[in-house]
C-alpha positions in Angstrom: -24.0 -7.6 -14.6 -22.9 -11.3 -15.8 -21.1 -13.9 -14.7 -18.6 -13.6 -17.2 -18.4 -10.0 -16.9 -17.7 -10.4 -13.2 -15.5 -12.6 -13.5 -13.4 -10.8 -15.7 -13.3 -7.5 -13.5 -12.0 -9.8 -10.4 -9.4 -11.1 -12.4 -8.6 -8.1 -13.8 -8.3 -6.6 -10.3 -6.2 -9.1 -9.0 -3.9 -8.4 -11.1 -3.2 -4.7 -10.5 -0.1 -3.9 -8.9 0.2 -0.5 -7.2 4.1 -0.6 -6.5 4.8 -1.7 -9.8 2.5 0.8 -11.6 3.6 3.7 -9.4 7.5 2.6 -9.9 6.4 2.8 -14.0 5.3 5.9 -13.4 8.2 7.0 -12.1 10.2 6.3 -14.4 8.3 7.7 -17.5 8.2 10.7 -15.4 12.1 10.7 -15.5 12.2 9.9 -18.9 9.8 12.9 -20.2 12.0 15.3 -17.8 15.1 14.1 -19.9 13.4 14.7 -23.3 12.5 18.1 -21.9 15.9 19.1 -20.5 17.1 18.1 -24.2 14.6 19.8 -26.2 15.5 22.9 -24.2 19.3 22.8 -24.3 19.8 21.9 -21.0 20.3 17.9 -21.5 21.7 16.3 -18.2 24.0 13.8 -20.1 23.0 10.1 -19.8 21.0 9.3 -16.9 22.0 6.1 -15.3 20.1 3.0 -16.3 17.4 1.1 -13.9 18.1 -2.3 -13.8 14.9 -3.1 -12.0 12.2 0.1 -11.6 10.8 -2.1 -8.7 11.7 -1.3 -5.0 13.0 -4.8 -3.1 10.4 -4.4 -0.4 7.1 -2.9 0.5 9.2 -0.9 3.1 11.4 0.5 0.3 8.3 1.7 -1.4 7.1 2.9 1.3 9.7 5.4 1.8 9.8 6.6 -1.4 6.7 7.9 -1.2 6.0 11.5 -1.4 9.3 12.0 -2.6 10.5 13.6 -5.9 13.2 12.1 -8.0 15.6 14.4 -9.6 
């Protein structure tokens, strides 16, 4: 493997944010759940808006861990 190639990768992982990536996640989960609902007839009305899809702290995130959102 090269330099540059190396290089690249460990930048690349450094940047990777697991909080932020899971707290996307999230929250393209709830949006394909609403387009669902509405497809079906069932829309729940608006859903509020996330100002920020990051949680404050790592012990925020922490706790929502291995829990569903409705």
């Amino acid at each position: 493997m090269t330099a540059a190639v190396k290089k690249r990768l460990r930048d690349q992982y450094r940047s990777l944010d697991p909080v932020a990536l899971l707290a996307a996640i999230r929250a393209i989960q709830e949006e394909l759940g609403n387009r669902v609902d509405h497809r079906a007839g069932q829309a729940r009305g608006p859903q509020p808006a996330h100002t920020s899809i990051l949680p404050a702290t790592a012990a925020t995130f922490a706790k929502t861990l291995g829990s569903a959102r409705a």
